[in-house]
N, C-alpha and C positions, 0 to 999 in steps of 0.2 A: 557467433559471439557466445561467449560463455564465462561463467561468474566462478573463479577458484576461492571454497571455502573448506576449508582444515585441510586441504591438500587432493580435496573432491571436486571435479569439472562440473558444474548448474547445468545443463542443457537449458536456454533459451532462446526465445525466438527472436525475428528481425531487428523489434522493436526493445528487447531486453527483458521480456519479462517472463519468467520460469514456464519452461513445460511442464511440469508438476508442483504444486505447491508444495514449498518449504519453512514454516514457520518458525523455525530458529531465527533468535537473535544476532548470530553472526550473520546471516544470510542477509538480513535488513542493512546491517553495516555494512556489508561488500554492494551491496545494490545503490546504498543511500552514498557512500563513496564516490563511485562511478557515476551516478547525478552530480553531485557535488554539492551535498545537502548533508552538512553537520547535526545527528541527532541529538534532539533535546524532550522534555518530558514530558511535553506537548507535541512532539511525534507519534511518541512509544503510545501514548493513549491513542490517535487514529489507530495504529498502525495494531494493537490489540482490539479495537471496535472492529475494525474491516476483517481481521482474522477470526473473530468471535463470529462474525455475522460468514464468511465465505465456509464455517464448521458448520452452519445452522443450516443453510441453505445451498450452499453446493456451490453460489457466487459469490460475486462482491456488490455489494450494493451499487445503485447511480448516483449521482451526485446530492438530489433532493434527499433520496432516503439518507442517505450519507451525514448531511447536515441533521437532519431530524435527529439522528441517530447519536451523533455525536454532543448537541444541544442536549442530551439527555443527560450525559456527563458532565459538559461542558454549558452551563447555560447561557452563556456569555459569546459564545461561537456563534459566527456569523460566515457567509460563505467568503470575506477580506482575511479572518481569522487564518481557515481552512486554504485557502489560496498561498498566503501568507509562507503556511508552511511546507506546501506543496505547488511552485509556481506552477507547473506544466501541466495540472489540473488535476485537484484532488481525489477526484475518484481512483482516476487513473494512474497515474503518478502513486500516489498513495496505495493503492491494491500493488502494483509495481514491487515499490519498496519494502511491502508486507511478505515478499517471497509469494505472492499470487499468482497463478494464471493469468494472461492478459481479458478483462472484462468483457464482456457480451455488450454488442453495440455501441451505445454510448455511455457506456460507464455501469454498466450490472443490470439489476431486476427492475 
């Protein structure tokens, strides 16, 4: 499997998620496509929290930190929010569609 963006093959693994992290916005939309998950502006905000945090620390956060994380921006998020906008599980799903590497264990650090 592999993600064609500007006319470039993604190399990803089983599950879909980049062998090297790509932080471009196309890259979110050919991923988030392929989910079948129409970005909105309550995306784009995970989806710059999980790529701010996967530059700081070399991961992606797990799902606790996740929500912390995002309750920072978002004070109102709660883990229905976050689910909400990533069924197949926020960390995961969401690191996914941020052009991430697929997360360590269960979902990051």
């Amino acid at each position: 499997m592999a993600y064609s963006v500007d006319g470039r093959e993604l190399e990803c693994d089983e599950l879909g998620y980049l062998l090297e992290a790509d932080p471009r916005d196309e890259v979110a939309r050919a991923i988030a496509a392929a989910d079948g998950i129409e970005l909105t502006d309550a995306h784009w905000e995970v989806i710059r929290y999980l790529r701010d945090e996967y530059l700081a620390h070399g991961h992606s956060p797990n799902f606790r930190a996740m929500l912390k994380g995002v309750q920072a921006i978002r004070p109102e998020a709660d883990s229905k929010y976050l689910y909400d906008l990533f069924p197949m599980g926020p960390a995961k799903q969401g690191a996914k569609i941020a052009g991430l590497p697929q997360p360590y264990g269960k979902g990051g650090y």
